[in-house]
MARDO-814597 format. One record per residue: x, z, y of N, C-alpha, C in turn; residue number from 1. Coordinates in Angstrom, 1 decimal, always signed. Each point is the difference from the previous one (the first is absolute). Example, Ala and Ser with C-alpha at 12.3 -4.5 7.8 and 13.67 -1.06 7.14 Angstrom:
# MARDO-814597
+--------+--------+--------+--------+--------+--------+--------+--------+--------+-----+
!    n_X !    n_Z !    n_Y !   ca_X !   ca_Z !   ca_Y !    c_X !    c_Z !    c_Y !   k !
+--------+--------+--------+--------+--------+--------+--------+--------+--------+-----+
!  +13.2 !   +7.8 !   -5.7 !   -0.9 !   +0.0 !   +1.2 !   +0.9 !   +0.0 !   +1.2 !   1 !
!   -0.4 !   -0.7 !   +1.1 !   +0.9 !   +0.0 !   +1.1 !   -0.8 !   +0.8 !   +1.1 !   2 !
+--------+--------+--------+--------+--------+--------+--------+--------+--------+-----+
END
This chain:
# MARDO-814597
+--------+--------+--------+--------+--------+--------+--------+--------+--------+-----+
!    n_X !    n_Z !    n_Y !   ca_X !   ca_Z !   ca_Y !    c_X !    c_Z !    c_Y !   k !
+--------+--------+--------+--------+--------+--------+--------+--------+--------+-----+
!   +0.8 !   +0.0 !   -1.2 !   -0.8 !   +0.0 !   +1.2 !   +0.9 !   +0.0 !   +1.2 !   1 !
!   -0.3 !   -0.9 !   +0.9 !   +0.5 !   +0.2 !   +1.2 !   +0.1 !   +1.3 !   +0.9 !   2 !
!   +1.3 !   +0.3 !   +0.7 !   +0.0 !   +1.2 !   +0.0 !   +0.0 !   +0.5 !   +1.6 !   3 !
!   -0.2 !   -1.5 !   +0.6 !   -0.4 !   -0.4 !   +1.9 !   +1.7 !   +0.0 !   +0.4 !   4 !
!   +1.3 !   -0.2 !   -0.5 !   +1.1 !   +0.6 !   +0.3 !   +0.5 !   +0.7 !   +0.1 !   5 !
!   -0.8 !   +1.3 !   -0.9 !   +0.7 !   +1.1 !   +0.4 !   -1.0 !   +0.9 !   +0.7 !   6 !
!   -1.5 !   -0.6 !   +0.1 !   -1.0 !   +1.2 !   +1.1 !   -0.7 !   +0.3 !   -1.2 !   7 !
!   +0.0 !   +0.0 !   -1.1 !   -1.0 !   +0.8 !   -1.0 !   +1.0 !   +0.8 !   -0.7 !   8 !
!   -0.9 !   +0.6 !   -0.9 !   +0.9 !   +0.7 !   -1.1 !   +0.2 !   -1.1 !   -1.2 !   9 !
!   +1.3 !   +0.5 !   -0.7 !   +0.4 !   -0.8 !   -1.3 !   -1.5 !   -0.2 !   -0.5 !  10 !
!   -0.5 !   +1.0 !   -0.8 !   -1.5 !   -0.4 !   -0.3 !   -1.3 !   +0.2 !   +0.6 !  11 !
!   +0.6 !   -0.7 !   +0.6 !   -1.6 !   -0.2 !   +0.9 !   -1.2 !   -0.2 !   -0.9 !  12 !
!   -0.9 !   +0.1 !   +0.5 !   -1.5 !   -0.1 !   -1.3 !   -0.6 !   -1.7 !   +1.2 !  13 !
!   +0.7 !   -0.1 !   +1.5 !   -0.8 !   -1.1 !   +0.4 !   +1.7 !   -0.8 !   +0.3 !  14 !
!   -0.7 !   -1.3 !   +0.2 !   +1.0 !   -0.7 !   +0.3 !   +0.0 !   +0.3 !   +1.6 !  15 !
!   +0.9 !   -0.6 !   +1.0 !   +0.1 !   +0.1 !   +1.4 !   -1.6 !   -1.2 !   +0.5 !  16 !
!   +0.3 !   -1.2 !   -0.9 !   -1.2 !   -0.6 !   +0.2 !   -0.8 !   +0.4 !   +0.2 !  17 !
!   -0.5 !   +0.5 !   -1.3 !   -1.1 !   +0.8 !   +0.0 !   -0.8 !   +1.0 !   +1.0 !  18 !
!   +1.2 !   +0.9 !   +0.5 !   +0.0 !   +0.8 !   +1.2 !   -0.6 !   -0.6 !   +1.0 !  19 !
!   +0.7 !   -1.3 !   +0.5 !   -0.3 !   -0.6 !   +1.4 !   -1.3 !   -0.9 !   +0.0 !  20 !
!   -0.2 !   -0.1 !   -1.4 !   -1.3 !   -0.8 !   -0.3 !   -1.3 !   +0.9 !   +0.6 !  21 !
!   +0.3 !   +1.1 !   -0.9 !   -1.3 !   +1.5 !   +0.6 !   -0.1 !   -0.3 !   +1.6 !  22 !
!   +1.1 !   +0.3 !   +0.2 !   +0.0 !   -0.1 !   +1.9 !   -0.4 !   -1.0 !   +0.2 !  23 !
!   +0.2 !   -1.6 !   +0.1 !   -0.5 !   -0.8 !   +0.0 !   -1.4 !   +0.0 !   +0.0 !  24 !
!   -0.9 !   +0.5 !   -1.1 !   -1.2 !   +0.1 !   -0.5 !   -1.0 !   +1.0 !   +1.1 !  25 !
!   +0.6 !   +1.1 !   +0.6 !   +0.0 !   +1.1 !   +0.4 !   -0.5 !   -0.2 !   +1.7 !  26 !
!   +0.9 !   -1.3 !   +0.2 !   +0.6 !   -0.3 !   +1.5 !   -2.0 !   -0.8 !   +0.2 !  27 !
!   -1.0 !   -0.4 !   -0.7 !   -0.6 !   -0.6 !   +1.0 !   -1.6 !   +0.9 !   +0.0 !  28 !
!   -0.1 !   +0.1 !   +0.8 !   -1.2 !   +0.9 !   +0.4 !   -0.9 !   +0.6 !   -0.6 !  29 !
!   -1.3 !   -1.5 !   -0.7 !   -0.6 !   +0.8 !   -0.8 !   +0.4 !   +0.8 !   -1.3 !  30 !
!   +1.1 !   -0.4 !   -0.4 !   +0.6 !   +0.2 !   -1.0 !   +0.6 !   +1.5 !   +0.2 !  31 !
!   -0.1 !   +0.3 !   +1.3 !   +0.9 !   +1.0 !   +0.3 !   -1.6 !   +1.5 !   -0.2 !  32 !
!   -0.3 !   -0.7 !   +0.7 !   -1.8 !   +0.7 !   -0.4 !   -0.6 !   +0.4 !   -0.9 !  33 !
!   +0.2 !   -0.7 !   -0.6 !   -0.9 !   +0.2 !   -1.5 !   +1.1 !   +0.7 !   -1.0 !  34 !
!   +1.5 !   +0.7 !   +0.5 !   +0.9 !   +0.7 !   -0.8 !   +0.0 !   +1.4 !   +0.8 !  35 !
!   -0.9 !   -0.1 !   +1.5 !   +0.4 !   +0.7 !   +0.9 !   -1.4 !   +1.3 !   -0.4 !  36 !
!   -1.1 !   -1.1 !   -0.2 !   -0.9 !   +0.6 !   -0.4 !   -0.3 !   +0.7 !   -2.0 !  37 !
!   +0.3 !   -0.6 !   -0.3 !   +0.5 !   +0.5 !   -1.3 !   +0.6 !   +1.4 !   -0.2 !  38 !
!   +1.0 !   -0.2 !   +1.0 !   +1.0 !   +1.6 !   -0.1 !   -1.1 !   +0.7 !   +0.7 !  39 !
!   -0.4 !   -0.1 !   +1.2 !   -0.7 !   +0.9 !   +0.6 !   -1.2 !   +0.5 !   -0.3 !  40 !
!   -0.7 !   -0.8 !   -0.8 !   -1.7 !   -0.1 !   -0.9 !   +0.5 !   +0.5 !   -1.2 !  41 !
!   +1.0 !   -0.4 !   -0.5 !   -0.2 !   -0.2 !   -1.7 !   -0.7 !   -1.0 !   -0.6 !  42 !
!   +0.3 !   +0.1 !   -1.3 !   -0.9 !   -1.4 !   -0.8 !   -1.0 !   -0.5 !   +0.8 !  43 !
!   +0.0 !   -1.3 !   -0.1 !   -1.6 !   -0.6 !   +0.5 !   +0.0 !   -1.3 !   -0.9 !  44 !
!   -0.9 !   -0.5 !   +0.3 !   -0.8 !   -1.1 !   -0.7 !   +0.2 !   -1.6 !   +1.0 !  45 !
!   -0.1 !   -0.9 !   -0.6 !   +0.2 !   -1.2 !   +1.0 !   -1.2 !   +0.1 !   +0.9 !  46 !
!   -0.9 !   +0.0 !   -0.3 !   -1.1 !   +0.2 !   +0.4 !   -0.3 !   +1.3 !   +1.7 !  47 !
!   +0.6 !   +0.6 !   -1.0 !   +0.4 !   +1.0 !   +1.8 !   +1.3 !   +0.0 !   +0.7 !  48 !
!   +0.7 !   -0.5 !   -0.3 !   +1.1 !   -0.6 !   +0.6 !   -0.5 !   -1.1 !   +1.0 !  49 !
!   -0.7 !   -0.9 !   -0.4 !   -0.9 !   -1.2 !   +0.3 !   -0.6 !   +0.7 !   +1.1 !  50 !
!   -0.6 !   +0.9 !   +0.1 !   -1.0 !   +0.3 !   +0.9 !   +0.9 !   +1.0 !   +0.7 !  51 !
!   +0.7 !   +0.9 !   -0.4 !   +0.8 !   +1.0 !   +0.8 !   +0.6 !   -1.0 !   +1.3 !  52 !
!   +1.1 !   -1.0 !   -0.3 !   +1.3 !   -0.9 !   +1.1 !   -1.3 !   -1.5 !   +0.3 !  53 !
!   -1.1 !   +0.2 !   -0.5 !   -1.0 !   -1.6 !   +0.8 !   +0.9 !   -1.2 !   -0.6 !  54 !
!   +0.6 !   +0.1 !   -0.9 !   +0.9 !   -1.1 !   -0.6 !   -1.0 !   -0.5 !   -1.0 !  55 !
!   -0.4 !   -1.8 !   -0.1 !   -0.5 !   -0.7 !   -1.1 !   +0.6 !   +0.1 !   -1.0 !  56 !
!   -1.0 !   +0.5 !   -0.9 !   +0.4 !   +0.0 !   -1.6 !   +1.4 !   -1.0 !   -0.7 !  57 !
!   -0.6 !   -1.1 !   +0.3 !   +0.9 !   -1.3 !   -0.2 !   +1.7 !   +0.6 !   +0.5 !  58 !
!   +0.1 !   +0.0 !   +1.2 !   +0.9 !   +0.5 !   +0.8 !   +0.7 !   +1.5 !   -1.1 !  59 !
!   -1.0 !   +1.0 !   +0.2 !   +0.4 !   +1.0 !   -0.6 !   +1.0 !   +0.1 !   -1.2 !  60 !
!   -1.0 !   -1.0 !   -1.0 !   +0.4 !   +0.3 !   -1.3 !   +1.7 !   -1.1 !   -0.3 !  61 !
!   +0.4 !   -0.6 !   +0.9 !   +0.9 !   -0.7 !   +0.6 !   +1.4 !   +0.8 !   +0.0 !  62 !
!   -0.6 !   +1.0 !   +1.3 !   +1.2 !   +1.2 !   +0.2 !   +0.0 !   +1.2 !   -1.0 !  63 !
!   -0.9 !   +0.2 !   -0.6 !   +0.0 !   +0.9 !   -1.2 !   +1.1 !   -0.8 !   -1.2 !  64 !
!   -0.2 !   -1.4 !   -0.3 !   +0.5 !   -0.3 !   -0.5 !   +1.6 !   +0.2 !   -0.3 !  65 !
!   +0.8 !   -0.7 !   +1.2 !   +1.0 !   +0.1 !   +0.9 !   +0.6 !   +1.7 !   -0.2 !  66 !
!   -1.4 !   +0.6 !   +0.2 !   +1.4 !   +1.5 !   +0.1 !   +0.0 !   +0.7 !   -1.5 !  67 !
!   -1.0 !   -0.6 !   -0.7 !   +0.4 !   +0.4 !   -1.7 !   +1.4 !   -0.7 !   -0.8 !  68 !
!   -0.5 !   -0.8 !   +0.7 !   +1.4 !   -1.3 !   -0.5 !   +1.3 !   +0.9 !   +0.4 !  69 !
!   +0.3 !   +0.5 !   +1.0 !   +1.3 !   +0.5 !   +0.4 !   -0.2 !   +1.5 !   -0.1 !  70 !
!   -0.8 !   +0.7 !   -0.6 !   -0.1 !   +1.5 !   -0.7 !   -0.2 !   +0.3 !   +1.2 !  71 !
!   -0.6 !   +0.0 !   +1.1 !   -0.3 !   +0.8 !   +0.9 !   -1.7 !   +0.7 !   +0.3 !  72 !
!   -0.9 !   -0.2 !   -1.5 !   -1.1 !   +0.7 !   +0.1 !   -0.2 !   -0.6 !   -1.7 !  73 !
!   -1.1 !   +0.5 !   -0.7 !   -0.4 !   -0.3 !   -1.0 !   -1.1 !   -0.3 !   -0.3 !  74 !
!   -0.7 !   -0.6 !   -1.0 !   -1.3 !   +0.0 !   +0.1 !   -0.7 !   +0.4 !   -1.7 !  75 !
!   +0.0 !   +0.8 !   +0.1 !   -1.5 !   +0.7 !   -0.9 !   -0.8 !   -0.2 !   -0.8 !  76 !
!   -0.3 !   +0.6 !   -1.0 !   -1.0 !   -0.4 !   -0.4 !   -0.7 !   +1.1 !   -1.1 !  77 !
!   -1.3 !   +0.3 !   +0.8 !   -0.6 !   +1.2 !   -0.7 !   -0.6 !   +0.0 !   -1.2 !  78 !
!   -0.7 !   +0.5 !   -1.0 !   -0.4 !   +0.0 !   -1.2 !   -1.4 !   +0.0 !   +0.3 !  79 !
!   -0.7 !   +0.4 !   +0.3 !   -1.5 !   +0.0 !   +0.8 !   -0.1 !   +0.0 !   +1.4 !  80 !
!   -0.5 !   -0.9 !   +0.2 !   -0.3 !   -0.3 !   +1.8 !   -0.4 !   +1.2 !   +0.9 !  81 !
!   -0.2 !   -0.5 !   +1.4 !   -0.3 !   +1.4 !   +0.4 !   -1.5 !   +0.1 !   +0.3 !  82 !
!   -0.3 !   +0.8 !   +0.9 !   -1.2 !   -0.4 !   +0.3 !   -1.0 !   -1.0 !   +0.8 !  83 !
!   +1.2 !   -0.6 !   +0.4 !   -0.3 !   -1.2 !   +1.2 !   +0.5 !   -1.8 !   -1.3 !  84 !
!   +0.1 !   +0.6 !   -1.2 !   +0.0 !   -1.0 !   -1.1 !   +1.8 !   -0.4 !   -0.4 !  85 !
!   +1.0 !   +0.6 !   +1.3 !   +1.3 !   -0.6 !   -0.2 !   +0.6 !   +0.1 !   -1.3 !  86 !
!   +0.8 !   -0.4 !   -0.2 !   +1.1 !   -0.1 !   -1.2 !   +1.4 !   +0.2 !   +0.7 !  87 !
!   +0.0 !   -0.6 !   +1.0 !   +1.5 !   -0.3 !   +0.6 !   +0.4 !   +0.8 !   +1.4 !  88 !
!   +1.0 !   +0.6 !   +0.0 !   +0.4 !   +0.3 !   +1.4 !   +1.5 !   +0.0 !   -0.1 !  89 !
!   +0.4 !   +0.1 !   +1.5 !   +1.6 !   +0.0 !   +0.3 !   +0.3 !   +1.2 !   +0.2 !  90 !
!   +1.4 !   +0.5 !   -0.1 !   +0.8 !   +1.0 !   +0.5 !   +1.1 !   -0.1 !   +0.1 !  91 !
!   +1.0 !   +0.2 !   +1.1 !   +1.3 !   +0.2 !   +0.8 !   +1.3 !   +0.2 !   -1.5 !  92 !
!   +0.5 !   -0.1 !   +0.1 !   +1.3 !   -0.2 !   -1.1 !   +1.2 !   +1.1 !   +0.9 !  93 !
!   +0.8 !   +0.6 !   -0.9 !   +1.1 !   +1.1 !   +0.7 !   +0.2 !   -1.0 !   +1.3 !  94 !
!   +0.7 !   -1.7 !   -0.9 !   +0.7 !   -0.6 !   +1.0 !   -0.5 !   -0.3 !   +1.2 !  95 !
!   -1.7 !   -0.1 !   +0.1 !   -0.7 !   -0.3 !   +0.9 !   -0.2 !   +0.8 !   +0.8 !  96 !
!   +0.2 !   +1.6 !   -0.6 !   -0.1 !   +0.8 !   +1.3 !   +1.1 !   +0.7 !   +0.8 !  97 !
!   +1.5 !   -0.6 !   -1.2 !   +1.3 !   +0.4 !   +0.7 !   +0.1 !   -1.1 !   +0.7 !  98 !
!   -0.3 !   -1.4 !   +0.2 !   +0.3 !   -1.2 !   +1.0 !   -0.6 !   +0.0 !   +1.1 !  99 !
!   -1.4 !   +0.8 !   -0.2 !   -0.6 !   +0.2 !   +1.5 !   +0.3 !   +1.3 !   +0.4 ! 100 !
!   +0.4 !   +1.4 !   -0.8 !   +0.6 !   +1.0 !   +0.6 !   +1.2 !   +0.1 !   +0.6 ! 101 !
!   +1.2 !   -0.6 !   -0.2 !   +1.1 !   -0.3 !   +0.3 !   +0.4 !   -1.3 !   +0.7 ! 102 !
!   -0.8 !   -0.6 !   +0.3 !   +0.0 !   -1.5 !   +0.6 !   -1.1 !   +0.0 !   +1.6 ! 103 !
!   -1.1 !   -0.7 !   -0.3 !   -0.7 !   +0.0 !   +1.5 !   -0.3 !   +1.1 !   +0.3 ! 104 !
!   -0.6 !   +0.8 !   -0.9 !   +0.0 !   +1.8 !   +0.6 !   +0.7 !   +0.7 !   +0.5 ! 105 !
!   +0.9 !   -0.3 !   -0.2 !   +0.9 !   +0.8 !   +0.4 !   +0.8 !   -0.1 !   +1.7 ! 106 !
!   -0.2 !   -1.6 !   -0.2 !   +0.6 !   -0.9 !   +1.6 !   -0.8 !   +0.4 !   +1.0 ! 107 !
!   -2.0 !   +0.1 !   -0.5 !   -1.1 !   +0.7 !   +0.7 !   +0.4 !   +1.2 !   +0.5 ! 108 !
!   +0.4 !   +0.9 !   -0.9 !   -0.2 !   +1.4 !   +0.4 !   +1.5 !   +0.0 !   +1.0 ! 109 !
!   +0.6 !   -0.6 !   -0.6 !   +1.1 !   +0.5 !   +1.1 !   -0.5 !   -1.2 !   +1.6 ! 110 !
!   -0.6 !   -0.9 !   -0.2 !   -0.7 !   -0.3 !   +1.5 !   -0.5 !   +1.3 !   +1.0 ! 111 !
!   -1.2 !   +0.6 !   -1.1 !   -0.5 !   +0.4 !   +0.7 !   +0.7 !   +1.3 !   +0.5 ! 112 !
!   +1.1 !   +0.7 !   -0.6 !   +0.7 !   +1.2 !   -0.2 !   +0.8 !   -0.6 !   +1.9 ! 113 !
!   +0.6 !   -1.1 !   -0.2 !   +1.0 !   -0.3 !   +1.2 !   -1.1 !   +0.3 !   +1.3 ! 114 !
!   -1.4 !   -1.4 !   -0.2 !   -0.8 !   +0.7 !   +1.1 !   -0.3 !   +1.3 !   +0.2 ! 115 !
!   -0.6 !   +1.0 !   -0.6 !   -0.2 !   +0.9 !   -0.1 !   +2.0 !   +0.9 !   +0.9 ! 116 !
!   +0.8 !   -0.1 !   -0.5 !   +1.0 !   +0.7 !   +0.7 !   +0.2 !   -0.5 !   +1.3 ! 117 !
!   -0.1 !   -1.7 !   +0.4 !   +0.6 !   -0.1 !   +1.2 !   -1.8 !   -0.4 !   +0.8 ! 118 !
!   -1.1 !   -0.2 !   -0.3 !   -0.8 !   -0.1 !   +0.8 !   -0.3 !   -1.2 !   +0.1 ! 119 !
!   -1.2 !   -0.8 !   -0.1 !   -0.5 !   -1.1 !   +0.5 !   -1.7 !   -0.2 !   +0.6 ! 120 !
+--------+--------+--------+--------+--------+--------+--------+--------+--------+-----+
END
């Protein structure tokens, strides 16, 4: 496995690809939403996903797709539905919640930390 030149560990469990790919995936909006909402909600369903960010289904199940593909949420699947008939829902993956915990979250809080000290 590629080892980025020297920026991973000998055994890495991702490639560096891999890595920049998440970020990649990570980097566009809705995408960022629907991982943003996940951590903060917990499990949901496409269906309320759909109706939580006003994102078309079509659209949705798009960027759901995209962020399973690169392990940054997962998708589900229950043994008896719920009561609204589902089978399926999503939930945030470690890596999905360490990429937005230590990545845009992080840039955020220290935004608002600098305003907050010098004043705007």
């Amino acid at each position: 496995m590629d080892d980025g030149g020297g920026l991973l560990p000998e055994h890495s469990i991702l490639s560096l690809e891999e890595y920049l790919e998440m970020q990649r995936v990570i980097g566009n909006e809705t995408r960022f939403r629907v991982l943003d909402r996940l951590i903060s909600e917990g499990q949901q369903s496409a269906k309320e996903l759909t109706e939580a960010l006003a994102v078309p289904s079509n659209t949705l199940h798009y960027h759901l797709d995209t962020l399973v593909d690169v392990g940054l949420i997962e998708n589900r699947k229950r043994k008896q539905p719920t009561r609204d008939g589902l089978y399926s829902y999503y939930r945030a993956t470690s890596l999905g919640e360490g990429i937005l915990e230590h990545g845009v979250r992080e840039l955020m809080r220290e935004e608002w930390d600098l305003l907050e000290a010098y004043g705007e």
